[in-house]
N, C-alpha and C positions, 0 to 999 in steps of 0.2 A: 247060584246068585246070592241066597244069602250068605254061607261060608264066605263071597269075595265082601260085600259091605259088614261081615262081623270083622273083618282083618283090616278093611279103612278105618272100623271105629276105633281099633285095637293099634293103629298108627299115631290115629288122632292122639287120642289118651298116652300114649308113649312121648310123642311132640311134645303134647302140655307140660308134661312131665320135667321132662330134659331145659325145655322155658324156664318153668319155674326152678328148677334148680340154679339153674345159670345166673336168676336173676338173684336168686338168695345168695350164691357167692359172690356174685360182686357188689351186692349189698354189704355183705361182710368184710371184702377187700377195701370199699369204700370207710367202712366205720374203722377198721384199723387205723385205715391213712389218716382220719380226722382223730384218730385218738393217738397219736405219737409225742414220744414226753416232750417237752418244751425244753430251750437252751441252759435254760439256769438247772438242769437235771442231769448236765454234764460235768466235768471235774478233771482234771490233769494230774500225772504222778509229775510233771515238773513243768513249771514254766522257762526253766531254761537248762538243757542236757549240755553239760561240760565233761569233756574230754580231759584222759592224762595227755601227756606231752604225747606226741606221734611222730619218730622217726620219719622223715619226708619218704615220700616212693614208698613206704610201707603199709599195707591195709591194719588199721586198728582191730582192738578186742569193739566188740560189739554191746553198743549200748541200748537201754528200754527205754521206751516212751508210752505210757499207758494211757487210754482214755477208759474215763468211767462212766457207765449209765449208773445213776442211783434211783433210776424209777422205775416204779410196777409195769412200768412201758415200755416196749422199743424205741428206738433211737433212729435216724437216719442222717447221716453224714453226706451233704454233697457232692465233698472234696477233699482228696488231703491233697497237698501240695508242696513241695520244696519249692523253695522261693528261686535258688540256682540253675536251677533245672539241667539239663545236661553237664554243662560248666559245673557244678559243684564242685566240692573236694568231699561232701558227705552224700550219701544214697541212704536210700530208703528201701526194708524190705515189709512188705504188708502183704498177711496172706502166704509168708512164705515165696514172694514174687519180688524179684528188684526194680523196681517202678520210683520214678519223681513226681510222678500223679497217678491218685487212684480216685473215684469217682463212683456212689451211690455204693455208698459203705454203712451194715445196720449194724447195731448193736441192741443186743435181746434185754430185756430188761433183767436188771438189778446183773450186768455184765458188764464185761470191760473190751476194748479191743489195742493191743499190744503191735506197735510200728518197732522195729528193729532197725538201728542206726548204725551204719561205719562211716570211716574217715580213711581216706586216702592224700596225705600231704601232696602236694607238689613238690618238686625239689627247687629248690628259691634260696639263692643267695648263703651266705654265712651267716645270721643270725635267727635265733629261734623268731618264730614270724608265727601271728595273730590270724585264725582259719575263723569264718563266722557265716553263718546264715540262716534262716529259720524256716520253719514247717507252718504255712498256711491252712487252719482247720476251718472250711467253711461249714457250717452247720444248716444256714439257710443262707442267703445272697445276705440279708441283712445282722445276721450273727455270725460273725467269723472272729477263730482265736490266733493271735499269732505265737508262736511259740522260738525261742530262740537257739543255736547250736552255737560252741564256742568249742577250740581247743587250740594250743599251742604247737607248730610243728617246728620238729627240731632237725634241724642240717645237720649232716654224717659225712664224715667221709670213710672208706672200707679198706681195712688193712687186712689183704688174705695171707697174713703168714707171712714172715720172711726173717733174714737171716740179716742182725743191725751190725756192719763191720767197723763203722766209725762213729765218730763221736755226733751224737743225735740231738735234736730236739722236738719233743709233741708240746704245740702251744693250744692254747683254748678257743682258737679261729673257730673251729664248731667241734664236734665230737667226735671222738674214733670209735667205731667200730672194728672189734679185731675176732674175726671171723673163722682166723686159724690159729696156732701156736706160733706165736714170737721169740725171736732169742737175740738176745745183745751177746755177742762174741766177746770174747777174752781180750782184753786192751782197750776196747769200745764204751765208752760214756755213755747212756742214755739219760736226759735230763726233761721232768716233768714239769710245765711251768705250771705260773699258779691259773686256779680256774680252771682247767682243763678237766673234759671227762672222760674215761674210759668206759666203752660196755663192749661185754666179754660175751661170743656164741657157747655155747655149752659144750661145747670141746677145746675151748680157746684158753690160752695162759699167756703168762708172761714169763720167760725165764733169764737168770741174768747170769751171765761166766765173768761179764764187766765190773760196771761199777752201776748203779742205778743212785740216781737224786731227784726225789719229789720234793717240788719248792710252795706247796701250797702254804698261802697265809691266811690269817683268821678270819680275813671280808673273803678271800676267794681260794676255798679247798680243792685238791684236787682229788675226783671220784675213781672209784674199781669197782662194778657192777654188773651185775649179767644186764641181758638186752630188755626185759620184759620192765617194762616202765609202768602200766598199768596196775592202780592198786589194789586188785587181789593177789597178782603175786610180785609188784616189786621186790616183798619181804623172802619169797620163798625161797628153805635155803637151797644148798648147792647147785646153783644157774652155773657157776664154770669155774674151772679147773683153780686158779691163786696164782699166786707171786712164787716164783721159785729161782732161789739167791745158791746158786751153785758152789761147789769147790776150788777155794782159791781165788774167790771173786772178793770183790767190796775194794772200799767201806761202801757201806750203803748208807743212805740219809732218807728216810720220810720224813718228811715235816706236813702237820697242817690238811690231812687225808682221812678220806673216807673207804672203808672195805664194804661191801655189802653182799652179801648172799651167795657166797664163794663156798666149795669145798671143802678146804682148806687156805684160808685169805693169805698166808705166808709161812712159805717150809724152808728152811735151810738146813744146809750141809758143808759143813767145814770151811765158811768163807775165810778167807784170812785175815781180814780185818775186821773190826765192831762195827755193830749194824745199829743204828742210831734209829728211833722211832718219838716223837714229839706232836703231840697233840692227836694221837691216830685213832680212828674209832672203826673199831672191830662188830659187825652183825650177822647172823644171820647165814653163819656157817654151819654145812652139814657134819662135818668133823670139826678137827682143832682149830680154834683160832688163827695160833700160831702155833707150829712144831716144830723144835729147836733142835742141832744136833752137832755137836762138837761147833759151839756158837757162842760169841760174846756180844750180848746184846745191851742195850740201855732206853729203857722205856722213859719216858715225863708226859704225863698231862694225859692219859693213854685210857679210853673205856673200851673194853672189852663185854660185851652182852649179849644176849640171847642168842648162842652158839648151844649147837647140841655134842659136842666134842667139850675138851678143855681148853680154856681161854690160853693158857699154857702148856704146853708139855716141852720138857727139857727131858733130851740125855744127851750128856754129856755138856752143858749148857749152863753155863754164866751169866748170870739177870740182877741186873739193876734195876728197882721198882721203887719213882718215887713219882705222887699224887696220881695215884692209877685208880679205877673201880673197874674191878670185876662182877659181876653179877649174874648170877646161874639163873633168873625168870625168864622166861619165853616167850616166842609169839605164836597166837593161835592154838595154844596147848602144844609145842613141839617139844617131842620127848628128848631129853638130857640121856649123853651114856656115861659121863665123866665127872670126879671131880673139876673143879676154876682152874685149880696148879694138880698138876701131872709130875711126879719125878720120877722118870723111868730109866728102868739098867743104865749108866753110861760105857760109853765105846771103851774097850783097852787102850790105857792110859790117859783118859780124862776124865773128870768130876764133875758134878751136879754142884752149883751155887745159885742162891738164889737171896736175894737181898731189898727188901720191904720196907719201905721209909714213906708216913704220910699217907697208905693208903688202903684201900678198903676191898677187902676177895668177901664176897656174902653170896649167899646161894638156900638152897632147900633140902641140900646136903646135910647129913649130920657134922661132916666131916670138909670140909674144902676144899683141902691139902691132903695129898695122896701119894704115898711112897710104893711104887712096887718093884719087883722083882730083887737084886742087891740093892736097890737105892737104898737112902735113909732120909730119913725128917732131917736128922740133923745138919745138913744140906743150906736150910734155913734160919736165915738171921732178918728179924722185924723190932722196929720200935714205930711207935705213933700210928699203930693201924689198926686197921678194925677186922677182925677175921671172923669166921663160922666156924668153927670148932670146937666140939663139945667132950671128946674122948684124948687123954696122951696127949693133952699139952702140954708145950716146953715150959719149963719154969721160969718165973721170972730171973733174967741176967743179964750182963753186959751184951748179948746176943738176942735178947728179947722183953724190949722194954717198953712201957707204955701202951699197951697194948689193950684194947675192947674187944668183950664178944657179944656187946650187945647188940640190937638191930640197928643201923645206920641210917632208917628210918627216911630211905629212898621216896623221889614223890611217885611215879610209876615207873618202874623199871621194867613192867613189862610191855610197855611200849616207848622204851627206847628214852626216858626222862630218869636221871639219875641224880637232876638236883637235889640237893638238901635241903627237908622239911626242918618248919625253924623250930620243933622240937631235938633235931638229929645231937646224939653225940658225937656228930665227926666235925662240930662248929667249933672252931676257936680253940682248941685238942689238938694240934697238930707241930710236929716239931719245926721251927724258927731257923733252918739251916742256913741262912743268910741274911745279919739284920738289917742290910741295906735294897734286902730283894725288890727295891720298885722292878725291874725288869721282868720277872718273873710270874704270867698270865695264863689264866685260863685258857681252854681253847675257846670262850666266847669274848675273851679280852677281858677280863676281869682279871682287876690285882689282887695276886694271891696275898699279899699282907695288907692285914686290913688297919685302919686307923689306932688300932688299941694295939699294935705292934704283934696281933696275932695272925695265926694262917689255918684255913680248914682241912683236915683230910679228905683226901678223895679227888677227882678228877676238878670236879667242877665247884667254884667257891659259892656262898649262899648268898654274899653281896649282890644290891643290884644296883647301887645306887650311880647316878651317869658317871657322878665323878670317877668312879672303877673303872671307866672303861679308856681301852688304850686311844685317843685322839687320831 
């Protein structure tokens, strides 16, 4: 009898126990709950998340939205919310989970909690079209943030590859997409009007047996770009294969165009006609720029920049260069293998020329210009330009005249700005080839002769003033 009442007391005392415990936790649950940071202890990495352009039907790169606690306190979030809700064109991952609502969300103090955003265009019409919606953060019923999403989705149309038998035209109604390798046949015209864009899959080229003509003008260029439009790797090189101007083909004409992030942005092989280039802007190629090869080419108004190849390489290749810049800086520290100009072996029976009027090869080279195998320098004739060359330069002559090797005193060339700083020596130093040249513009529409009857080397003139610009 006693052992059974020492084992009631011995429950008793257990009971109380377990009570008071219970009550001290939710005592403490309680003081939490009253002690959580207040609204104004919250903070946004954005009040409004924008998007690159988004190819319509395509799922984007994925964007951050961060919240912050900045206090000794946790945090407790009601709600997040997409304002779209199924309908969106953007979702939401939180947690690792794709949800348009999530609900009774903490955050630990002096912590943050990271929402992950994509975008899925619709496919809508011919023109790029305005995507928008925003993220409802309630905090309590009476604090709530709104936060806003924005991006622009771009209509495509998808060229898988094929074989162009006649005379063609790509206009700028929306984008192409060229998903395979293209080829314009022998006899066959392809014509690029202006504005129009190309973006290239990573196995994808353009090759031409015909005749190829880009007609872009200075208000509307037309683009060559791989597909990845978002900017960490817009820039990055070699996204897809180049221009390739085959045997027997041409004349070819670019005018007014953008190269970006190619290969190799244009190889040729013994067209039979000059291949004309005006106003072109070469970037962001894993090799050559351009590689030339039993070719007669004629550059104007032409940048060449942050290629990790050479801006040029010729064998057996014929080059007219007037108001070009070259420049060997890069983007994101990408490593350079090459000299700007390449003269390499030419084919039996044909020669290396290369001819410099007006313009500027600069780089981090000692050297710029680079002869190997049988080539030779002497290959090259320059007056009014500005070169990098520090060893075995040519003497001054009727073959090389007026010539600077000072810096040209670019404003950032390593991202892609090669205007002239209004210290540069390549202001008002340029040779006068024609004194009637009003025609004669920039690719930003600026007149290369300036009022004092002079003209600047290099691509790009230093004037800014409106009257410069073509009407």
């Amino acid at each position: 009898m006693k052992n059974y009442k020492m084992s009631l007391w011995g429950l008793s005392c257990r009971l109380l126990f377990f009570a008071c415990l219970g009550f001290t936790v939710c005592q403490s649950c309680t003081e939490e709950k009253e002690s959580l940071a207040t609204p104004s202890n919250i903070s946004f990495s954005h009040d409004t998340v924008r998007f690159d352009s988004v190819f319509s039907a395509e799922v984007s790169p994925t964007q951050l939205l961060r919240i912050y606690n900045k206090s000794s306190l946790p945090v407790r979030l009601e709600r997040i919310t997409l304002q779209g809700g199924e309908k969106s064109p953007f979702s939401l991952l939180v947690d690792g989970a794709a949800t348009y609502e999530k609900t009774n969300l903490r955050i630990d103090a002096h912590d943050s909690l990271t929402l992950v955003i994509r975008l899925r265009p619709p496919q809508q019409g011919g023109n790029s079209f305005l995507l928008s919606d925003e993220i409802e953060v309630a905090i309590t019923n009476q604090a709530k943030k709104h936060l806003s999403l924005e991006a622009w989705g771009l209509p495509h149309k998808d060229i898988h590859g094929s074989t162009i038998d006649q005379d063609t035209e790509w206009s700028n109604a929306s984008a192409l997409i060229i998903t395979k390798p293209v080829v314009v046949a022998k006899g066959a015209t392809l014509r690029i009007l202006p504005g129009t864009s190309l973006y290239f899959r990573p196995n994808a080229s353009l090759t031409v047996h015909g005749k190829l003509l880009v007609e872009g003008t200075i208000e509307r260029r037309v683009l060559f770009a791989g597909t990845r439009l978002d900017s960490a790797y817009k820039y990055t090189p070699g996204q897809w294969q180049g221009l390739l101007l085959m045997p027997e083909s041409g004349p070819h004409i670019i005018r007014n165009a953008t190269f970006r992030s190619a290969v190799t942005a244009i190889r040729t092989d013994s067209p039979t006609a000059s291949t004309t280039l005006e106003n072109v802007i070469i970037s962001g190629c894993s090799r050559d720029a351009i590689a030339l090869r039993n070719t007669k080419l004629q550059m104007s108004g032409c940048i060449l920049a942050q290629n990790s190849g050479s801006a040029i390489s010729l064998r057996g290749a014929q080059v007219s260069m007037d108001f070009c810049t070259l420049t060997g800086d890069t983007r994101f520290g990408q490593a350079r293998r090459a000299s700007l100009i390449l003269l390499d072996t030419p084919p039996e029976g044909s020669e290396n020329m290369l001819s410099v009027v007006n313009s500027i090869i600069w780089g981090a080279y000692s050297d710029e210009v680079r002869a190997t195998g049988s080539a030779t320098l002497d290959a090259v004739n320059a007056s009014h330009s500005i070169f990098k060359w520090t060893k075995n330069r040519p003497a001054p002559s009727e073959r090389w005249e007026k010539i600077i090797y000072d810096d040209p005193l670019l404003e950032k060339p390593a991202q892609l700005n090669v205007e002239l700083k209004s210290t540069s020596p390549a202001r008002g130093t340029g040779l006068v080839v024609k004194p009637d040249a009003e025609t004669l513009y920039d690719l930003k529409g600026r007149k290369r002769l300036g009022q004092d009857g002079k003209v600047d080397r290099g691509a790009l003139v230093f004037r800014v003033e409106e009257e410069n610009l073509r009407d």
